[in-house]
VOGU-3710 file (C-alpha; in Angstrom, 3 decimals, decimal comma):
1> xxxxxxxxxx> 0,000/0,000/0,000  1,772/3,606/-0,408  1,371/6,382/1,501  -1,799/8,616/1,466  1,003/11,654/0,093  2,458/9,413/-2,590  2,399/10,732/-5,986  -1,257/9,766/-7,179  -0,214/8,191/-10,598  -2,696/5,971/-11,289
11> xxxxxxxxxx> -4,754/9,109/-10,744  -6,174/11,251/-14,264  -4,837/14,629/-13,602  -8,563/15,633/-13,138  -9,189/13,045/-10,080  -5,799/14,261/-8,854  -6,596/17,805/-8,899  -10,376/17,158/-7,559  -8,573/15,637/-3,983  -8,376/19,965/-2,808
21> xxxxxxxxxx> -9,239/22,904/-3,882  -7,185/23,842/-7,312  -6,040/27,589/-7,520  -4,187/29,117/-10,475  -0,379/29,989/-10,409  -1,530/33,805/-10,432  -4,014/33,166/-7,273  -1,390/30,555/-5,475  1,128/33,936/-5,396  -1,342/36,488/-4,428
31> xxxxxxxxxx> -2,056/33,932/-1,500  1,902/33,687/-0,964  2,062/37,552/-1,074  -0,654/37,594/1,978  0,755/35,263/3,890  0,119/31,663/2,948  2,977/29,455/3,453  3,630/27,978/0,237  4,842/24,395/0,561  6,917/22,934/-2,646
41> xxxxxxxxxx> 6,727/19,038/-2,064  9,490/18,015/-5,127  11,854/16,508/-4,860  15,513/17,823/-5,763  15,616/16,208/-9,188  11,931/18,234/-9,364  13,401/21,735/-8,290  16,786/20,944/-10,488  14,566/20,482/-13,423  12,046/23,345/-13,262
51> xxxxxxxxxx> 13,802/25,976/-10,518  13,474/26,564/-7,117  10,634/28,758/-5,672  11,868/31,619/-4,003  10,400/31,230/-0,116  8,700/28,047/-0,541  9,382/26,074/2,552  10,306/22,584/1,013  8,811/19,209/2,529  9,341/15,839/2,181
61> xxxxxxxxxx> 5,897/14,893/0,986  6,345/11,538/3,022  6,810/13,205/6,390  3,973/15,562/6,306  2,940/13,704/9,245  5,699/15,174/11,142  6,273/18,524/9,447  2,523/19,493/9,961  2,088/18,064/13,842  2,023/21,411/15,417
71> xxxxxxxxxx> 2,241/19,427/18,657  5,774/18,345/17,969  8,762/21,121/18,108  9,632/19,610/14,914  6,935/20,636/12,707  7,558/23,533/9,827  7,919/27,024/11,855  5,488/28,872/9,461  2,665/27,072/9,787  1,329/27,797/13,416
81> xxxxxxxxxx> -2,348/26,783/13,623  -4,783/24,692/11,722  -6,179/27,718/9,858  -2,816/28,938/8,795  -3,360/29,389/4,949  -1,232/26,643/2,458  -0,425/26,566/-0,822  1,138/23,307/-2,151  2,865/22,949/-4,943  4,785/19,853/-6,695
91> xxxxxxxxxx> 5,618/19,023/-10,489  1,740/18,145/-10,684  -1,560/17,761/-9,239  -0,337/14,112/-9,147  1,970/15,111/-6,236  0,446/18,213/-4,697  -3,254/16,855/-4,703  -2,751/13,942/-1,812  -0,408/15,887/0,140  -3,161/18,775/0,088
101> xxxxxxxxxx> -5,505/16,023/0,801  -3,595/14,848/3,712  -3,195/18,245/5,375  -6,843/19,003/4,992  -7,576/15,306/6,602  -5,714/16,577/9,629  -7,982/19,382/10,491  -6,240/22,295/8,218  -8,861/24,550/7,104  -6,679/26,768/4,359
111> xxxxxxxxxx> -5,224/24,604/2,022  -4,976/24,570/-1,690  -2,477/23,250/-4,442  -1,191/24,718/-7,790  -3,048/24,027/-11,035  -0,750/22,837/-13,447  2,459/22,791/-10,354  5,836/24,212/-10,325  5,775/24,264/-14,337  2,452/26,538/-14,631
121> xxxxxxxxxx> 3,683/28,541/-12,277  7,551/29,232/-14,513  4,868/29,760/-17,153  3,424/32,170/-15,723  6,407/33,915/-15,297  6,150/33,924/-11,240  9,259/34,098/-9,798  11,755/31,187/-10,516  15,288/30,335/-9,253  17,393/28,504/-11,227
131> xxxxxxxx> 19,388/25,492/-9,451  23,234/24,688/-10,574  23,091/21,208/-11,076  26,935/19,294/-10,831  27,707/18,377/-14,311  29,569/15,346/-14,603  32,820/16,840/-16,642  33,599/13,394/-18,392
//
């Protein structure tokens, strides 16, 4: 059985999306801008391929158990109560929609993903940081 945050592959990108409330890349950064913690759940191949976020906080969408317990001193700093406002984003709704799913399961009231992920929003020309990947000189 995987995890309830795995990637939802055998998902359709509609079913994947449907799992929280979609928002557009624009709307995901006006929530940013106001205070929503956004939450980039990639992994580092993910960010290496399509940039880093500038001020996402990134998670380990496998340990969103611990990183969202606000009951443990290990959970994210930003997010301080259940009704702190989240934006998740991943490479897809594939990745962001069950980790969404999975915050809103445990009681958070403010949570949304990224229509089209980390590649709609380089499209539409949000704010992007390129990552120097090693290159193997051989």
């Amino acid at each position: 059985m995987t995890s309830p945050t795995a990637p939802a592959e055998d998902l359709s990108l509609e079913d994947a999306g449907a799992l929280a409330p979609l928002v557009t890349p624009a709307d995901a950064a006006e929530r940013v801008a106001a205070g929503a913690v956004l939450v980039d759940v990639r992994s580092d191949a993910g960010r290496a391929r399509t940039g880093a976020i500038p001020g996402a906080t990134v998670v380990d969408r496998y340990a969103v158990d611990t990183d969202f317990d606000l009951a443990s001193a290990a959970h994210i700093a930003p997010v301080v109560s259940l009704d702190t406002p989240i934006v998740v984003v991943c490479g897809s709704v594939r990745g962001s929609g069950p980790v969404a799913a999975e915050l809103r399961a445990r009681g958070f009231t403010n949570v949304v993903h990224v229509e089209g992920g980390a590649p709609a929003w380089k499209d539409a020309g949000l704010p992007v940081d390129e990552i120097a990947v090693d290159q193997d000189p051989a």
